[in-house]
N, C-alpha and C positions, 0 to 999 in steps of 0.2 A: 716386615709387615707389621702394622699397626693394628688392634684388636682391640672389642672390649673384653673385657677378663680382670682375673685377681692372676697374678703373678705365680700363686702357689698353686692354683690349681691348671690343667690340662685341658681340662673339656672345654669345647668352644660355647659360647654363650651362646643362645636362640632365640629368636621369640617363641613362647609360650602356643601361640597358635599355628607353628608348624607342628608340635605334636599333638595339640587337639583343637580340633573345630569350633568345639566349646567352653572352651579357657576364659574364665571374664576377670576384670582386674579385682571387683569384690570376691569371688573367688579363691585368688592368689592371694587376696589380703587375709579371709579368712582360714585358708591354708598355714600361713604366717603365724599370724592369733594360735589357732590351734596349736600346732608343733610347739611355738612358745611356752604355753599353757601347759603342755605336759612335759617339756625338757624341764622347766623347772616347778616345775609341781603346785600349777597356779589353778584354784580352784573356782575365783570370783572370775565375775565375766570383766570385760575391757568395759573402761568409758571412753570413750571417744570426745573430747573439746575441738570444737571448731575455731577459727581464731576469729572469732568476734570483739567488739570492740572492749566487750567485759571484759575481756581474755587479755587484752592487748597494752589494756593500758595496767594491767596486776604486775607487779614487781618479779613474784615467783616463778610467776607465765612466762615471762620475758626474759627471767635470766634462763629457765630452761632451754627456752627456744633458742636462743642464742646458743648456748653447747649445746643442741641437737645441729646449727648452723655450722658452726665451727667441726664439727665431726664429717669426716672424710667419708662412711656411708649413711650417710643423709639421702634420704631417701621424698622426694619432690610429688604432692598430692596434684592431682588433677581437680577441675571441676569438676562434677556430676554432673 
């Protein structure tokens, strides 16, 4: 049988809203942020960059973006 999952761990994957009704993905994102924030003892709040065309056509931008591409949990924004 086929699954999504990490190899190392056991527990089956879920959606978020079979354990609560009220699960939103800004939410889990700021769930994310947070635990981030205090695993490594981050005091400033996040900026957030959209990829606009500023963004897009910046060198720094673009090479980031590409290794966040090239990384295996890259993780895919929705529209709003």
């Amino acid at each position: 049988m086929h699954t999504k999952g990490v190899a190392s761990v056991r527990s089956p994957v879920r959606n978020l809203l079979q354990s609560s009704a009220s699960a939103t993905h800004e939410g889990f994102v700021d769930a994310v942020i947070e635990s981030f924030r205090k695993e490594y003892a981050i005091d400033e709040q996040p900026c957030f960059v959209h990829e606009t065309s500023q963004y897009l056509e910046d060198e720094y931008f673009k090479a980031g973006m590409s290794e966040l591409r090239a990384s295996p949990l890259t993780v895919r924004s929705r529209n709003r």
